[in-house]
N, C-alpha and C positions, 0 to 999 in steps of 0.2 A: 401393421397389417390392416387393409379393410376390410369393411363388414356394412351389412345393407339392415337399418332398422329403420321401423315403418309405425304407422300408426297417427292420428292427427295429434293427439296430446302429447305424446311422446316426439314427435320431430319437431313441433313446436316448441316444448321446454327446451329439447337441446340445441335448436336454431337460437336461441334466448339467451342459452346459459353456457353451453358449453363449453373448454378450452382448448377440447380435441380437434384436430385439422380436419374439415370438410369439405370432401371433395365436390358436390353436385346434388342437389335435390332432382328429386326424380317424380312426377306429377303424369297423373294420367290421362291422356290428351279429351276425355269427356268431363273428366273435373267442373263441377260449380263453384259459384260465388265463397262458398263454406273455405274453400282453401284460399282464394285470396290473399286474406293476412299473412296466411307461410310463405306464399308466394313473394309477397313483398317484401318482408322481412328478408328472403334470402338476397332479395334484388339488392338492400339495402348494405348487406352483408357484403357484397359480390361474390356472392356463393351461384355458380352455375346453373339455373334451373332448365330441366329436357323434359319435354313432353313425349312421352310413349304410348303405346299401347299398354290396352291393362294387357294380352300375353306375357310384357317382358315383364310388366310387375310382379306380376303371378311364377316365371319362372326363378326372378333375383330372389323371390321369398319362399321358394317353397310354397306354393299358395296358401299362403298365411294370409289370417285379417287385413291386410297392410292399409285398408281405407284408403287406398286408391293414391297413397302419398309416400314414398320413400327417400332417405336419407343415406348418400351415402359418407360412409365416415369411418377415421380407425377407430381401431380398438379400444377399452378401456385402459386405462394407466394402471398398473400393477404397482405398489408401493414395496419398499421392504419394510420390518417391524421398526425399523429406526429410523428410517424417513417417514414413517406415519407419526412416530410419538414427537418427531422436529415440528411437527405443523399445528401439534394442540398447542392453543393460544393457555390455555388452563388446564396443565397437567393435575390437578388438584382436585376439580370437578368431572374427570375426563371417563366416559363410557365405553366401551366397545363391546361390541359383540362376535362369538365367534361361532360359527354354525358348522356341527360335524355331523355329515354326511347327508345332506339335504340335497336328494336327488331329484327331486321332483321342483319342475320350475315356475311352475305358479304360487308354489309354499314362495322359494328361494326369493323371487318377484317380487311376493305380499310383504318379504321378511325386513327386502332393502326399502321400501315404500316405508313400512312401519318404524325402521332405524330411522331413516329421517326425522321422521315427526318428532318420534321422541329424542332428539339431540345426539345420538351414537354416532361417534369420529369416526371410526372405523368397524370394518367387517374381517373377519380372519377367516377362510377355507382355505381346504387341500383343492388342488388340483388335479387328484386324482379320485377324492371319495366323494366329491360333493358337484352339485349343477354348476354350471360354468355362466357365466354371462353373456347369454345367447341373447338373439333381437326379439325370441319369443318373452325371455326374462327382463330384458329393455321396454318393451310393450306395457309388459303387467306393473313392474317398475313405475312407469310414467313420468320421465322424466327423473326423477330419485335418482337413478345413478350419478348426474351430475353435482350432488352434492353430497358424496360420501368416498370417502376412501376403503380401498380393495386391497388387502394383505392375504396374496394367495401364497400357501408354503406348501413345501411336499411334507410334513410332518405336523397335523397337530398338537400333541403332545408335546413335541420338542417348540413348539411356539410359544405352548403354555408357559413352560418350563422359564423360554427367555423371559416372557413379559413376568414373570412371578421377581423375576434378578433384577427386572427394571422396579420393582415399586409398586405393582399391578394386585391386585384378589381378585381371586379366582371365583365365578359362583356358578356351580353348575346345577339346571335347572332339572330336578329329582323326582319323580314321584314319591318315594321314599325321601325325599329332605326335609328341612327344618318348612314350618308354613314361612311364607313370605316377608307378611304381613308381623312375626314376631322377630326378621333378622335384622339386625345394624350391620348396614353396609359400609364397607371401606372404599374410600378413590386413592388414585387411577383406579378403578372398576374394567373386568372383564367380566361380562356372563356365556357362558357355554350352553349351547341348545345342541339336542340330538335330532336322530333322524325319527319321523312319525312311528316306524313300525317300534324299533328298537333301540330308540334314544342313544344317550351318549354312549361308547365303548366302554366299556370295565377299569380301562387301561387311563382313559381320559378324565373317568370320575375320582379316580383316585388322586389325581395334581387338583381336583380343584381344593378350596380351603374350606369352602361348605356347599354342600348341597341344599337346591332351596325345591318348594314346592307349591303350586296354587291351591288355596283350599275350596272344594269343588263338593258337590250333590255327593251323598252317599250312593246313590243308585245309579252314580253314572260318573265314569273316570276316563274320560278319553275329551281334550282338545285338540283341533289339528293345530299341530305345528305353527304354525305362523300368528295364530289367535293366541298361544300360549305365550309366545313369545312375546306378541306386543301390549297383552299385561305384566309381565313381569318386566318391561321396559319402562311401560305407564307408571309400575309403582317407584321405579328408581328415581326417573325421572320426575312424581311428586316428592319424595323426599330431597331432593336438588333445591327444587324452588322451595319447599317448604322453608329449608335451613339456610 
């Protein structure tokens, strides 16, 4: 399936990086020197480039930010959980992250951005509770999606459930759990993050094997979402290299 994702940072990394088939860069026929380089690169590529009107731009996006630069291209690759765990080089060290019910896509955006940095294989969501990988989410992303793998299932609990059969701990991230900072973590690693209002489901905290928590200001208990997450990414990933 295609899909139009836009933005200069964004069409640039995936002109760069990506594996996915692209069909035509799409450039707005008042464009400056600033776009150039995409430009060439696609030339280089022999990737199609059409110059438009910004109208058509503004209609292929929704009049979204698009900077005056779009890309079109399929879809993301959908992995299953066993052809994700085929492709860690080190099942040993190996992270993933699973995000239930993050509906909101500039969290979901910050979340895949922040798994990269900090070295996370993969990402597990529902496909039906959680944001999907829109061009608005590719944007904020930047590029990031080209370098993580996507395990969308229609059940997260029962994914839990596999990866726990594969060798996997579970750690689901608690206001109520253990502080962070005092758990010893086990690999393969999953950590579980919930949604901002309402965190993980009852149902989902109960497969995990600990709940963890940030220790934070007494006067004040609320991070969003996506900032929580990429401390408790941050601290896995120091104890990685640490050891």
């Amino acid at each position: 399936m295609k899909k139009y994702i836009y933005g200069v940072n964004t069409v640039s990394e995936v002109l760069a990086n990506s594996s996915r088939k692209i069909y035509r860069l799409i450039v707005e026929n008042t464009s400056g020197s600033k776009l150039m380089d995409i430009i060439k690169l696609a030339n280089k590529k022999k990737i199609p480039v059409q110059f438009a009107p910004k109208k058509l731009l503004d209609k292929l996006t929704k009049k979204a930010n698009h900077q005056n630069i779009i890309l079109e291209i399929e879809d993301v690759k959908y992995y299953s959980i066993d052809e994700a765990i085929n492709t860690e080089a080190n099942i040993k060290n190996t992270v993933w992250l699973c995000v239930d019910s993050i509906t909101d896509t500039g969290n979901f955006g910050n979340i895949i951005r922040t798994a990269v940095c900090m070295g996370v294989g993969a990402i597990v969501f529902s496909e039906n509770r959680n944001a999907s990988i829109t061009p608005s989410v590719e944007k904020i992303a930047c590029g990031a999606i080209e370098k993580i793998k996507f395990v969308r299932v229609v059940n997260i609990n029962q994914a839990i459930i596999y990866l726990k059969d594969k060798g996997f701990w579970v750690y689901g991230a608690d206001i109520n759990g253990k502080n962070i900072i005092d758990v010893n973590f086990n690999f393969p690693l999953l950590i579980v993050v919930g949604s901002e209002g309402e965190g993980m489901h009852s149902k989902t905290k109960q497969h995990c094997d600990e709940l963890i928590k940030i220790p934070q200001s007494d006067n004040f208990d609320s991070l969003n979402v996506s900032v929580a997450t990429g401390i408790c990414l941050y601290e896995i990933r120091r104890r990685i290299i640490k050891n």
